[in-house]
DSSP file (Angstrom, degrees, kcal/mol; ACC not computed):
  #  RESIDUE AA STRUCTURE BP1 BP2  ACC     N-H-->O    O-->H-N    N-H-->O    O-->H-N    TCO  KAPPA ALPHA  PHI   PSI    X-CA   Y-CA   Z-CA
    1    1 A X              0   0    0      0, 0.0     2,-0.1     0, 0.0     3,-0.1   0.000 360.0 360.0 360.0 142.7  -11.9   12.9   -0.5
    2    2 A X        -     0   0    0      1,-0.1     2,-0.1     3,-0.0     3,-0.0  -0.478 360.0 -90.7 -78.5 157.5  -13.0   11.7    3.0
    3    3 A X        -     0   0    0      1,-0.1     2,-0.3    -2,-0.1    -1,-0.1  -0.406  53.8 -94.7 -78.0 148.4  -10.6    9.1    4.4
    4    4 A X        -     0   0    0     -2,-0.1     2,-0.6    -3,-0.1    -1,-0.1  -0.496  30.9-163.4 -75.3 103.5  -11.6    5.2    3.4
    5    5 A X        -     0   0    0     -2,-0.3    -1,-0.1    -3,-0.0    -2,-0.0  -0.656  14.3-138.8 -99.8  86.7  -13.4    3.3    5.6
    6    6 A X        +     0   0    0     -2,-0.6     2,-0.1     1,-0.2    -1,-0.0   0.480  26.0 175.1 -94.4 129.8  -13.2   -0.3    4.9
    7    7 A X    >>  -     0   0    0      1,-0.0     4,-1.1     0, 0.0     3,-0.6  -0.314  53.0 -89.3-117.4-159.7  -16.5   -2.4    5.2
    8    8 A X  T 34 S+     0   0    0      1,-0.2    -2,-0.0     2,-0.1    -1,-0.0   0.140 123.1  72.0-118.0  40.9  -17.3   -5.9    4.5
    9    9 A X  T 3> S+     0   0    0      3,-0.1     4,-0.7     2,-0.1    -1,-0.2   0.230  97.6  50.5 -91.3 -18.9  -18.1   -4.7    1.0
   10   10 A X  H <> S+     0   0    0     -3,-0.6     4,-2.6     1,-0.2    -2,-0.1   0.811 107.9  52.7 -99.6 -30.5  -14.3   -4.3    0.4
   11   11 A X  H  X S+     0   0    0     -4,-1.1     4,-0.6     1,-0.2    -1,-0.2   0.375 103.3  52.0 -92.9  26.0  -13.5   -7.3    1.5
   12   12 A X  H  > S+     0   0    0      2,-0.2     4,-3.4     3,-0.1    -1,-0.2   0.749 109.4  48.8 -81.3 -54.3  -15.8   -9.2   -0.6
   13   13 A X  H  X>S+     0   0    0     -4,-0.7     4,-2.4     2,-0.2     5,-0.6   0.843 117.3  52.1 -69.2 -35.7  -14.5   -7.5   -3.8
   14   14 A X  H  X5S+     0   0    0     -4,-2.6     4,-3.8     2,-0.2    -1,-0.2   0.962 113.3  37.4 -51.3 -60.6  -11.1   -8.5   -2.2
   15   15 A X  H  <5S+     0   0    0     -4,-0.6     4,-0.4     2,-0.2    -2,-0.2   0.981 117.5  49.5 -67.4 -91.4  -11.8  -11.6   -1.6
   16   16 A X  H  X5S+     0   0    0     -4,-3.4     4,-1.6     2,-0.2     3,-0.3   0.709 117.0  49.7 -16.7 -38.8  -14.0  -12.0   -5.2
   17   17 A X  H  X5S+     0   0    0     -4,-2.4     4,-2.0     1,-0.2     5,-0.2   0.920 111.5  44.9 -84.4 -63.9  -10.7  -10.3   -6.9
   18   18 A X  H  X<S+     0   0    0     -4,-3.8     4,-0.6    -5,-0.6    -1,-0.2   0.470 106.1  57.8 -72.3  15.5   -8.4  -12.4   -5.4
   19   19 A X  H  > S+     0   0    0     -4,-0.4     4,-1.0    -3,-0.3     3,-0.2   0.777 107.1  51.0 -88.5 -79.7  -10.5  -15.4   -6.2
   20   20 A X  H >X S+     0   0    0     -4,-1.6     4,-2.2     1,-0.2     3,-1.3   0.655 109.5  51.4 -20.8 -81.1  -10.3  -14.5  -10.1
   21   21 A X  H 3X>S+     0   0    0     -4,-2.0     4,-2.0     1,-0.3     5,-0.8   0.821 111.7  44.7 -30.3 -69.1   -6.5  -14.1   -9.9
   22   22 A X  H 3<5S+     0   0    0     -4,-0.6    -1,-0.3    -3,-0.2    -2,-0.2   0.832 124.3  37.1 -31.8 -50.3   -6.1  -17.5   -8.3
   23   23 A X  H <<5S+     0   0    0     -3,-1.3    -1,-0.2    -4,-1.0    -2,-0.2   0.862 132.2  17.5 -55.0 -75.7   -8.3  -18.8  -10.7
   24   24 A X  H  <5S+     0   0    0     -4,-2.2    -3,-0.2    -5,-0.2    -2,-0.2   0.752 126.8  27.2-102.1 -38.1   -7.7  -17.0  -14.1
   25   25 A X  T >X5S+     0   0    0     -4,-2.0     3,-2.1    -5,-0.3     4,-1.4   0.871 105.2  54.0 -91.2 -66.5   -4.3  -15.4  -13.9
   26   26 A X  T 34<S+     0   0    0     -5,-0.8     4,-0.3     1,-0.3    -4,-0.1   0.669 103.0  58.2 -35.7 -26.6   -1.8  -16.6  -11.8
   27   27 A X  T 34 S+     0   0    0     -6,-0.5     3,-0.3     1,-0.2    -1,-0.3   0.871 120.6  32.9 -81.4 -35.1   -1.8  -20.0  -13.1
   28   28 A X  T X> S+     0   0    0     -3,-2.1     3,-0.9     1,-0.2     4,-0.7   0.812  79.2 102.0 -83.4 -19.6   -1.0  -18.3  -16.7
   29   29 A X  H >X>S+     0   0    0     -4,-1.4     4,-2.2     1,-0.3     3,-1.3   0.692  75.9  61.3 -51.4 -49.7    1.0  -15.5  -16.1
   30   30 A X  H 3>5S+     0   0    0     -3,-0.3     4,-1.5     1,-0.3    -1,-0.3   0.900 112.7  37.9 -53.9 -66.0    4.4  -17.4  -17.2
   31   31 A X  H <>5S+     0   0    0     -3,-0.9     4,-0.8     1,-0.2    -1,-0.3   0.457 107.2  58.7-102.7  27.9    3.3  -17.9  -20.5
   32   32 A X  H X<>S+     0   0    0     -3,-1.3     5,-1.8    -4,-0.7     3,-0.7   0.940 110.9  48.4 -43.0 -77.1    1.6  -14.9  -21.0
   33   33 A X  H 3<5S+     0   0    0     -4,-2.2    -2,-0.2     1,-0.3    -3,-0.2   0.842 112.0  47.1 -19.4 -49.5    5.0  -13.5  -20.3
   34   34 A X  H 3<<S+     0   0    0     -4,-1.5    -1,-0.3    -5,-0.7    -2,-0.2   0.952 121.2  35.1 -92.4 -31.6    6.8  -15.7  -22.6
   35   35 A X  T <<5S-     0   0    0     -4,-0.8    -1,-0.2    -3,-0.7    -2,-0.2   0.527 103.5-125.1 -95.5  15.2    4.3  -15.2  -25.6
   36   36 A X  T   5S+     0   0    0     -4,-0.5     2,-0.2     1,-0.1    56,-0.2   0.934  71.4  87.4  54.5  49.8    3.5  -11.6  -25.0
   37   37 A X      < -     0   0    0     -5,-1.8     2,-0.3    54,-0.1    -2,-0.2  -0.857  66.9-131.4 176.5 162.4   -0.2  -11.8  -24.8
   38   38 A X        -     0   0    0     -2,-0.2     2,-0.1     1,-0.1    54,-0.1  -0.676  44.5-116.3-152.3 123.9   -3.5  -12.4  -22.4
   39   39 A X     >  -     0   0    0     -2,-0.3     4,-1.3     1,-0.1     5,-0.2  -0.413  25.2-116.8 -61.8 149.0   -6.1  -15.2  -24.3
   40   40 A X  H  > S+     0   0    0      1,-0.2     4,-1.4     2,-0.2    -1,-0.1   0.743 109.9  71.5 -64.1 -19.3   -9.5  -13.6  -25.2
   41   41 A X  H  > S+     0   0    0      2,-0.2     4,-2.9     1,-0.2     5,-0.3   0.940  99.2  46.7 -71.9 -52.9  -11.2  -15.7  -23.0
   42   42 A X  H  > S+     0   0    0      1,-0.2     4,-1.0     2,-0.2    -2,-0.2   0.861 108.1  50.0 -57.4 -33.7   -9.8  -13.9  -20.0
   43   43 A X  H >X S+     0   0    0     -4,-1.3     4,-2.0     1,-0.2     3,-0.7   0.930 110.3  51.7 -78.5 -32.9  -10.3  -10.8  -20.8
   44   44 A X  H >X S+     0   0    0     -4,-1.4     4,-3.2     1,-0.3     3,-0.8   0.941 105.9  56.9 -62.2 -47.8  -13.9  -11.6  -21.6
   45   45 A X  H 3< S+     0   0    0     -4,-2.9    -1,-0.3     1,-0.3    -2,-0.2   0.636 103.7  55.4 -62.9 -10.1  -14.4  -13.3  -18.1
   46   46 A X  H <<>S+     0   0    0     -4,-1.0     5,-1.3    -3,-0.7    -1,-0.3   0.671 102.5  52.1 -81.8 -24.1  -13.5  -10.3  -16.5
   47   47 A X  H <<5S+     0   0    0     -4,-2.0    22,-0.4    -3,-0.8    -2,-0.2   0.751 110.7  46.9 -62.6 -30.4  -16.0   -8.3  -18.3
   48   48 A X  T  <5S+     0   0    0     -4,-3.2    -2,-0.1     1,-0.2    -3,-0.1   0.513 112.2  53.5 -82.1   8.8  -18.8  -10.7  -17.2
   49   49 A X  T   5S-     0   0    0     -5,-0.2    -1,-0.2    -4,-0.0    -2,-0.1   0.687 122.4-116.1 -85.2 -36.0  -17.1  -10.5  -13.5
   50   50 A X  T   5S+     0   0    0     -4,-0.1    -3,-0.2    18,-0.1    -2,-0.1   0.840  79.5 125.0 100.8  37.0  -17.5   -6.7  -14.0
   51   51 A X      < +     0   0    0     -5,-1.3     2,-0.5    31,-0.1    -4,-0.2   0.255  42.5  85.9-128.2  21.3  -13.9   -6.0  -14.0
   52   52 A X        +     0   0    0     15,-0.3    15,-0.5    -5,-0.2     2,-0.3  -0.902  36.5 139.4-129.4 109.2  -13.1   -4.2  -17.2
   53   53 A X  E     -Ab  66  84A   0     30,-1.4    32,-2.0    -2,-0.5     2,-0.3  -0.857  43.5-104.4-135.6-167.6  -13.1   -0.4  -18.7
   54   54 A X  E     -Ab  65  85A   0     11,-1.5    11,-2.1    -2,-0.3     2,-0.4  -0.997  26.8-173.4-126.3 130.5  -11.3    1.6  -20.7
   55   55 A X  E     -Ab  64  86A   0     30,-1.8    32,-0.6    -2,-0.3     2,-0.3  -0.988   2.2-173.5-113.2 134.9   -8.9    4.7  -19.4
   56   56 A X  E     -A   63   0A   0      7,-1.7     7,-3.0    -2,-0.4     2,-0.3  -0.973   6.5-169.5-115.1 136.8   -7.1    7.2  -21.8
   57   57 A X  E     +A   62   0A   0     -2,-0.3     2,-0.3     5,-0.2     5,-0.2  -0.840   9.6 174.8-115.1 157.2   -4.7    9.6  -20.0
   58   58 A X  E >   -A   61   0A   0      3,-2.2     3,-2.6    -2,-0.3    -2,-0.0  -0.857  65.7 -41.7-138.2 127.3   -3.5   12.3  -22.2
   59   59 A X  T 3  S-     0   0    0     -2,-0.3    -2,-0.0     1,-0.3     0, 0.0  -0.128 126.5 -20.8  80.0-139.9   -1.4   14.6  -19.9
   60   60 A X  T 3  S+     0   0    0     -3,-0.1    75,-1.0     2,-0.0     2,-0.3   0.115 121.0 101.6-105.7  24.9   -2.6   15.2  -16.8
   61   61 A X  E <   -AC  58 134A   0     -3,-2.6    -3,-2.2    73,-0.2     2,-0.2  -0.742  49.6-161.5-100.9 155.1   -6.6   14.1  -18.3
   62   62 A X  E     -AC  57 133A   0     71,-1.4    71,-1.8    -2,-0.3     2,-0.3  -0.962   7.1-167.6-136.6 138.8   -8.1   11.2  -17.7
   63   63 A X  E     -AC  56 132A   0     -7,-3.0    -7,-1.7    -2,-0.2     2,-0.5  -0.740   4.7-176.9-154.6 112.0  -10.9    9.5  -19.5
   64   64 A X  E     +AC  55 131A   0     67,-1.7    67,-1.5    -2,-0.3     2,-0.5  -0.737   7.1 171.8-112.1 125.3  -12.9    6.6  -18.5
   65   65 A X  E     +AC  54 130A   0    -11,-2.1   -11,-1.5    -2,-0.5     2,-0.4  -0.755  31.1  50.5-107.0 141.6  -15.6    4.9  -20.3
   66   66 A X  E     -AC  53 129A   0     63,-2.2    63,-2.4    -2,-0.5     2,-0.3  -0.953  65.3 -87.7 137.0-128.6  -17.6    2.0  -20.1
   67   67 A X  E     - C   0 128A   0    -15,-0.5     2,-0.4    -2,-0.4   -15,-0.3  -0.943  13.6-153.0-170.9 155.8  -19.9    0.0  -17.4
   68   68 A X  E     - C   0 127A   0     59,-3.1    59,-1.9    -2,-0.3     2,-0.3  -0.972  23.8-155.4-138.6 127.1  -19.3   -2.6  -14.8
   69   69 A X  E     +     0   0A   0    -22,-0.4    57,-0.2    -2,-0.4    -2,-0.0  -0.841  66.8  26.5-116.9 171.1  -22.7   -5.1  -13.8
   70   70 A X  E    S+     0   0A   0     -2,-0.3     2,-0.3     1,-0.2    56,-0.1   0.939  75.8 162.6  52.0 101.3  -23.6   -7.0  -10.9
   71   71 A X  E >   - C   0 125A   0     54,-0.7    54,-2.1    -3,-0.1     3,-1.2  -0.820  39.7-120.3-148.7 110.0  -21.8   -4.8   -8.8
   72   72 A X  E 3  S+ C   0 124A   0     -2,-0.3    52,-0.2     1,-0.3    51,-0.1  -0.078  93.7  11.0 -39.8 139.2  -22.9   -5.0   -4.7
   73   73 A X  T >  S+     0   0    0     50,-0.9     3,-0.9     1,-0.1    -1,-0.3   0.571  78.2 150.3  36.7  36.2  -24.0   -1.8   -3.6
   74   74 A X  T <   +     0   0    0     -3,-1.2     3,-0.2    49,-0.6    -2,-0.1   0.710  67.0  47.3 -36.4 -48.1  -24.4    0.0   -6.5
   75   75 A X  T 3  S+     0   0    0     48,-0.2    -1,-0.2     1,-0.2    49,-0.1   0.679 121.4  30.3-104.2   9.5  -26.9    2.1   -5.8
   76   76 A X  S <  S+     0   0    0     -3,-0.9     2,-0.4    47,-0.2    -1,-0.2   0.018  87.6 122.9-141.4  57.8  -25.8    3.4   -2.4
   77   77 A X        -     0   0    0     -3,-0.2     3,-0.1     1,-0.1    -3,-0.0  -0.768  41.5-169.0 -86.4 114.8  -22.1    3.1   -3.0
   78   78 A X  S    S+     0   0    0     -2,-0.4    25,-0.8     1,-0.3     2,-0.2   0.321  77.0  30.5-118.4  24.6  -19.8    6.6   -2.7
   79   79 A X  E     - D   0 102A   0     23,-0.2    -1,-0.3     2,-0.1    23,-0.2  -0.519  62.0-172.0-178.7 150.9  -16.9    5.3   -4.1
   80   80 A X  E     - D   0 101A   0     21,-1.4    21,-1.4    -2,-0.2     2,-0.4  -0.169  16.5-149.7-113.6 164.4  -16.3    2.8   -6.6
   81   81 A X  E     - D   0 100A   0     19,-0.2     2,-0.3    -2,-0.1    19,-0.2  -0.767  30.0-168.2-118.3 151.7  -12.5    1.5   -7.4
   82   82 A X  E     - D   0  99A   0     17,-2.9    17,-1.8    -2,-0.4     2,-0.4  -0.802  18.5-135.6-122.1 175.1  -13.0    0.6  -11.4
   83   83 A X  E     - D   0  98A   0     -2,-0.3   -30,-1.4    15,-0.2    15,-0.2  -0.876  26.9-168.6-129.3  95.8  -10.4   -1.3  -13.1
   84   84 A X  E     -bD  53  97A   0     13,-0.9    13,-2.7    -2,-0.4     2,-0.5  -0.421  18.5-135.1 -96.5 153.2   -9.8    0.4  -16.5
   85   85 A X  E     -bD  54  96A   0    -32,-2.0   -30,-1.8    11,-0.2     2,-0.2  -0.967  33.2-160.1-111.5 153.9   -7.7   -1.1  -19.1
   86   86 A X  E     -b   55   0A   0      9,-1.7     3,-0.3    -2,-0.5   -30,-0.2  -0.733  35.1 -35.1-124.2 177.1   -5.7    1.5  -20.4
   87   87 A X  S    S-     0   0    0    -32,-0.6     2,-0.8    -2,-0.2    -1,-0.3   0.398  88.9 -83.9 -13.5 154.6   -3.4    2.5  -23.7
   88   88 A X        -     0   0    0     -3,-0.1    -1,-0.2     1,-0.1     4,-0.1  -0.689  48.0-149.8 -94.5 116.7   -2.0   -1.0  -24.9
   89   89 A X        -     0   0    0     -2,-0.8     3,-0.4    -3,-0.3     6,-0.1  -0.084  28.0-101.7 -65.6 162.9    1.1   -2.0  -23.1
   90   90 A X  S    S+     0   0    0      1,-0.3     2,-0.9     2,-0.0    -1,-0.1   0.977 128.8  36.0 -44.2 -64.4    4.4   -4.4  -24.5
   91   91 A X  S >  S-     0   0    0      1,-0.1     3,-2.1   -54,-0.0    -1,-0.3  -0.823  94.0-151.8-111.9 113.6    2.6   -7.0  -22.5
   92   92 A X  G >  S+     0   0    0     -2,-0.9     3,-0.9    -3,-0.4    -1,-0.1   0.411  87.1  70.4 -63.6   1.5   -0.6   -6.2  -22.9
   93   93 A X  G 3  S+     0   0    0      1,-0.2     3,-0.4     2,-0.1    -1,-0.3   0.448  92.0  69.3-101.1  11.7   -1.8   -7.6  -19.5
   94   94 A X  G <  S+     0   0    0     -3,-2.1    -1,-0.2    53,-0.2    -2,-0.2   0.496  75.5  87.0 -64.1 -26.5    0.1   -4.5  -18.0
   95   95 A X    <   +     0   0    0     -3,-0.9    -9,-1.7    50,-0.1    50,-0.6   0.424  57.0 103.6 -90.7   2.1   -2.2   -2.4  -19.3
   96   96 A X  E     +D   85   0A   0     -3,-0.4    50,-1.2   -11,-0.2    51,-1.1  -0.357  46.2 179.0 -93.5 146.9   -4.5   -2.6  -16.6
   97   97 A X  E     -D   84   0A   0    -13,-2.7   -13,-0.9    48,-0.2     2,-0.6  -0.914  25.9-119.2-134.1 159.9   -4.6    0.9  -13.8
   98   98 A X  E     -D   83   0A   0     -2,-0.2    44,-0.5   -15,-0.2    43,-0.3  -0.867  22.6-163.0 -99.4 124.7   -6.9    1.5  -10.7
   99   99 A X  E     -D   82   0A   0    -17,-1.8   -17,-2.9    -2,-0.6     2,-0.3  -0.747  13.7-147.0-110.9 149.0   -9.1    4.2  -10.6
  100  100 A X  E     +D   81   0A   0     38,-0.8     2,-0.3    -2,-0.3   -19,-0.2  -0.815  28.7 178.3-108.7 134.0  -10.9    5.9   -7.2
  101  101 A X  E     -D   80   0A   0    -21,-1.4   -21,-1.4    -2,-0.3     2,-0.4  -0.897   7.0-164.1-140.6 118.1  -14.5    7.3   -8.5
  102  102 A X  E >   -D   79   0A   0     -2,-0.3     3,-2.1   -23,-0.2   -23,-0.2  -0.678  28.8 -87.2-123.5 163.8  -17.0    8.9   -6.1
  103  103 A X  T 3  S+     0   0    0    -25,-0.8    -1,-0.1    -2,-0.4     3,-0.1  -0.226 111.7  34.3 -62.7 145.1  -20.4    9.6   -6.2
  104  104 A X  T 3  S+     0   0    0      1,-0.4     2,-0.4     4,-0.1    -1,-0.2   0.306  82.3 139.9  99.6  -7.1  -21.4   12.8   -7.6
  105  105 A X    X   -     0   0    0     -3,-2.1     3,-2.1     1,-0.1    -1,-0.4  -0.594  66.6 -95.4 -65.9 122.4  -18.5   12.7  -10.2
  106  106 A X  T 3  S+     0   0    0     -2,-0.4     2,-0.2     1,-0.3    24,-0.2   0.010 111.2  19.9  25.6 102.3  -19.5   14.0  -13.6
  107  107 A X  T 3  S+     0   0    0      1,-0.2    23,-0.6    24,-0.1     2,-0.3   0.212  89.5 121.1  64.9 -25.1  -20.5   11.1  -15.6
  108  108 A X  B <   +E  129   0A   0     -3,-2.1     2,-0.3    -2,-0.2    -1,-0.2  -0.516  32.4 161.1 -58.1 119.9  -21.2    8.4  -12.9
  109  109 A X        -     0   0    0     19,-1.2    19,-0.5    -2,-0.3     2,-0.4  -0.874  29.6-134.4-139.7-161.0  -24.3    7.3  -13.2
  110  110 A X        -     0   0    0     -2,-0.3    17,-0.2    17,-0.2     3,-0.1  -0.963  10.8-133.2-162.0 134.3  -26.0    4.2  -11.9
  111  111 A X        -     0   0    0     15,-4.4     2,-0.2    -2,-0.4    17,-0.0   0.109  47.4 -73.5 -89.0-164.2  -28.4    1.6  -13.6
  112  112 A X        -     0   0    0      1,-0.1     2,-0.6    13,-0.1    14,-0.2  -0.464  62.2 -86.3 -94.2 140.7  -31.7    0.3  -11.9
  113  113 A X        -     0   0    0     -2,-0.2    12,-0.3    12,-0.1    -1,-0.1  -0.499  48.9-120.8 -50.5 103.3  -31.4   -1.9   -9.3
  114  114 A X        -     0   0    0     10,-4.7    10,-0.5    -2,-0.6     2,-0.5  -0.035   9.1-128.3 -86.3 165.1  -31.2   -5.3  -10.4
  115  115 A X        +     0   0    0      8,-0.1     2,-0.2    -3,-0.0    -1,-0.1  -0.867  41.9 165.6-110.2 143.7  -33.3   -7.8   -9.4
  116  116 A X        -     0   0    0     -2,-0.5     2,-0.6     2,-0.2     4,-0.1  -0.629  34.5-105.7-154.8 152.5  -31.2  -10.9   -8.1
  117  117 A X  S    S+     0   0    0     -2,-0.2     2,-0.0     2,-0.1    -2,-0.0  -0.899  83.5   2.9-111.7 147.2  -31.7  -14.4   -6.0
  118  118 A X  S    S+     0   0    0     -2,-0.6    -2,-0.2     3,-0.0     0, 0.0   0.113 111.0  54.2  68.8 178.6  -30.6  -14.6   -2.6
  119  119 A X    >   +     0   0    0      1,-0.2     3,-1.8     2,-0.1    -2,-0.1   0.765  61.3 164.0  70.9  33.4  -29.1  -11.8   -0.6
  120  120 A X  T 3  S+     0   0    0      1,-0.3    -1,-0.2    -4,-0.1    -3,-0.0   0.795  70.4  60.8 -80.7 -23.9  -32.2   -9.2   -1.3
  121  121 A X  T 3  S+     0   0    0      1,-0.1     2,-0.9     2,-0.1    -1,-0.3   0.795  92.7  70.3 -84.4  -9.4  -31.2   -6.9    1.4
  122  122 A X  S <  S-     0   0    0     -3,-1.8    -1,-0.1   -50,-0.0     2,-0.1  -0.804  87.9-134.0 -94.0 119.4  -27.9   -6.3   -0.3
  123  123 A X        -     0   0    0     -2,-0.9   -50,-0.9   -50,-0.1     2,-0.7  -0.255  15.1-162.6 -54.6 128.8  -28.6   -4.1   -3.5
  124  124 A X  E     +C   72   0A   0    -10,-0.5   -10,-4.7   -51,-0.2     2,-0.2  -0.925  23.5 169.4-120.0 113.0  -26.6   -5.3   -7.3
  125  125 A X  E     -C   71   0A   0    -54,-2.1   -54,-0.7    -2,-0.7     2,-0.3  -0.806  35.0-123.5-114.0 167.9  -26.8   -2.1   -9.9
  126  126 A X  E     -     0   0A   0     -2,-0.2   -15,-4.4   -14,-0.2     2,-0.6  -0.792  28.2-149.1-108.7 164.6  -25.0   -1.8  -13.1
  127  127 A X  E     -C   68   0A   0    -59,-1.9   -59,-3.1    -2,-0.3     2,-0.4  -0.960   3.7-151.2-142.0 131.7  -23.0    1.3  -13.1
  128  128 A X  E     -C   67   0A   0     -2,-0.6   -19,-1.2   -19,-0.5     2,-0.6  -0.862  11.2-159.3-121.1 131.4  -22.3    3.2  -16.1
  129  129 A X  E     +CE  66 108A   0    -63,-2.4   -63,-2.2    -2,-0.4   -21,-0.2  -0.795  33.2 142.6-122.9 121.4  -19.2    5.1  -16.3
  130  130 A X  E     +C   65   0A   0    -23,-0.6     2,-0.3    -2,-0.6   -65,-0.2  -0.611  30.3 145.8-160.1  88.1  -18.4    8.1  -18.6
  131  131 A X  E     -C   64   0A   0    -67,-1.5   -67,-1.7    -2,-0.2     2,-0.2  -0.960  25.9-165.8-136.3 145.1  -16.1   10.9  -16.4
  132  132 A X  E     +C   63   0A   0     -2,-0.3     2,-0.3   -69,-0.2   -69,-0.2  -0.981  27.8 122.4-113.9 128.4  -13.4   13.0  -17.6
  133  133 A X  E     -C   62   0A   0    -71,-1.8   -71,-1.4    -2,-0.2    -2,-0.0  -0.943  58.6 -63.8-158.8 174.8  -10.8   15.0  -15.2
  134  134 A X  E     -C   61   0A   0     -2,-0.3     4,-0.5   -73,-0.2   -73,-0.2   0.094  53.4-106.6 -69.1-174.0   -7.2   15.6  -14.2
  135  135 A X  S  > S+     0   0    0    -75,-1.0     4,-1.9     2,-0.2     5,-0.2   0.640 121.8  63.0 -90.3 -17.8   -5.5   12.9  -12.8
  136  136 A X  T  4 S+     0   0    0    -76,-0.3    -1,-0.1     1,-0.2   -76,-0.0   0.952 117.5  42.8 -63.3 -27.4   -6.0   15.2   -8.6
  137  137 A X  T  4 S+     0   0    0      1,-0.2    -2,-0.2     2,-0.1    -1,-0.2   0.714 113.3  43.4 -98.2 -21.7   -9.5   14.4   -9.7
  138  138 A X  T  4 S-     0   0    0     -4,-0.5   -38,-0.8   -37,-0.1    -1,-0.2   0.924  92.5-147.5 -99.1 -51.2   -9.4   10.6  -11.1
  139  139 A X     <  -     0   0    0     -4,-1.9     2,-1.1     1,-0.2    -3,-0.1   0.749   6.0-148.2  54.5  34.7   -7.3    9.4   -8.2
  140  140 A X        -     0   0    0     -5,-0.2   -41,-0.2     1,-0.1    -1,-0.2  -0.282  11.1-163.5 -19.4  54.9   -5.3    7.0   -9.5
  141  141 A X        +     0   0    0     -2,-1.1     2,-0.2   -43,-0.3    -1,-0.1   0.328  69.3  27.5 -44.9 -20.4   -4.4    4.2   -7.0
  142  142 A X  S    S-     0   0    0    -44,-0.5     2,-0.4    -2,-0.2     3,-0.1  -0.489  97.5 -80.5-129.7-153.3   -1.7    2.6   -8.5
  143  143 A X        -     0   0    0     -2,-0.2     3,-0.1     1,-0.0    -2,-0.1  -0.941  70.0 -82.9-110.2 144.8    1.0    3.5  -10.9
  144  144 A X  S    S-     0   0    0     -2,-0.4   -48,-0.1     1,-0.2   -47,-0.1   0.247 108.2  -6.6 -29.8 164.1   -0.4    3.5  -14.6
  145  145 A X  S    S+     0   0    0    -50,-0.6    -1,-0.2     1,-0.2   -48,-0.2   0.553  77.9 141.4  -1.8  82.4   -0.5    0.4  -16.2
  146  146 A X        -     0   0    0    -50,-1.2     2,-0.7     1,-0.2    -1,-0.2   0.774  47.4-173.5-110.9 -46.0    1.4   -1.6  -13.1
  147  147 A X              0   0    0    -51,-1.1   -53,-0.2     1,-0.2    -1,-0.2  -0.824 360.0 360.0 105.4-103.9   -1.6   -4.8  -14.2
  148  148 A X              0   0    0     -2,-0.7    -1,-0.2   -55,-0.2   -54,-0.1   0.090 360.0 360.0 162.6 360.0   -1.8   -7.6  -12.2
């Protein structure tokens, strides 16, 4: 993989990411902890953010399914971080891993451009995600289910 060169596409999602935390998590996290569990509402605002899949590692496979929309540059994007949720943790908001996905992988594919108000010169696709490979291939960024 070519080495990462950081645009003001990463720091959007940065920025966007860290909004949600502030926002949705942080405030809860404590009694999350203390009743051992995440509300449905969050996890659901984090699929309409685009922040949600599913990974199953078996071994050294990995296999990630689902779709992420409204996603900035979608269609001339060559590598994606997705945020899979994976096997269900003790505290299930653990469960969550980061995955590196680059164009041309197996299973990547990439919806139609959408059409969107304001911003028309930056492109929003949905991107639909159905890749299995070893974990040299999947690139895991963090350590399995570390969360947020």
């Amino acid at each position: 993989m070519a080495l990462l060169q950081y645009t003001t596409d990463h720091e959007t999602f940065r920025d966007r990411l860290h909004w949600f935390c502030m926002q949705e998590v942080i405030p809860f996290v404590d009694q999350w902890e203390k009743d051992h569990l995440v509300l449905k509402s969050v996890w659901q605002k984090m699929g309409r953010e685009g922040f949600l899949c599913t990974a199953v590692e078996e071994g050294d496979e990995v296999v990630i399914n689902g779709s992420k929309t409204f996603i900035s540059n979608g269609i001339n994007c060559g590598l994606v971080i997705i945020a899979a949720k994976g096997a269900a943790a003790a505290v299930p908001h653990k469960s969550l891993s980061l995955y590196l996905v680059e164009d041309g992988m197996p299973g990547f594919k990439r919806g139609v451009q959408l059409e969107k108000m304001g911003m028309h010169s930056q492109d929003t696709a949905e991107l639909f995600l159905s890749i299995a490979g070893t974990n040299e291939i999947m690139k895991r960024i963090i350590s399995q289910s570390m969360g947020f």
